[in-house]
C-alpha positions, 0 to 999 in steps of 0.5 A, a space after each residue: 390534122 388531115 390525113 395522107 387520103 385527104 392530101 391525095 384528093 387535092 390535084 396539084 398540077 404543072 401549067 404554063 402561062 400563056 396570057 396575062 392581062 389585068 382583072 379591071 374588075 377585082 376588088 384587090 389588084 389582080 391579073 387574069 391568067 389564061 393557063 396550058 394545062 396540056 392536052 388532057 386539060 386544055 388552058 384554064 383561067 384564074 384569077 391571081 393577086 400577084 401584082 406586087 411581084 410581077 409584071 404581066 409581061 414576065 408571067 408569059 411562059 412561066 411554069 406554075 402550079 395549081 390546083 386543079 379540082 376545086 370548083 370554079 370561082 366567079 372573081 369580079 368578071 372571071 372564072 377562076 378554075 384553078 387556084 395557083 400557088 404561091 407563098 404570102 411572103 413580105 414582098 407578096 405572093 411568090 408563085 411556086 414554080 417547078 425547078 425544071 421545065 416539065 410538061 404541061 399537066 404533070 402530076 405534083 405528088 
């Protein structure tokens, strides 16, 4: 089990995508994600296997949420800065997504 303080260390934030293209070089199919975190922020990338349930085109404008203070990941030929989040369901992963529209770099408590 962890504790209330480990959870608290952990910055999950609201970002939008802003690009998504194909990461050519991934060893399992994934897109390359250029995210808005908000002015105190700025736009992050990652890497993200979610091409069972999304096309590059309907990911633009998406809100997601990531995790933003883990250290950077080199994926294929993308550094991935943020780990988004989403469930590993039977149809793939499915992105967690705030319910309403919010602003880019909100805190998830």
């Amino acid at each position: 089990m962890i504790t209330i303080e480990d959870f608290n260390k952990v910055d999950m934030r609201v970002g939008t995508i802003i690009e998504a293209t194909v990461n050519q070089k991934a060893k399992k199919p994934a897109y390359k994600l250029k995210i808005d975190f908000g002015k105190e922020m700025g736009i992050k990338t990652s890497s993200a296997q979610i091409t069972k349930c999304y096309k590059e085109e309907d990911l633009i404008g998406r809100q997601i949420i990531a995790v933003v203070n883990f250290p950077p990941r080199q994926v294929a030929d993308v550094k991935s800065e943020v780990l988004i989040l989403g469930t590993d369901s039977k149809q793939g992963i499915v992105l967690l997504e705030p319910e309403q529209q919010v602003e880019n770099g909100d805190k998830i408590y």
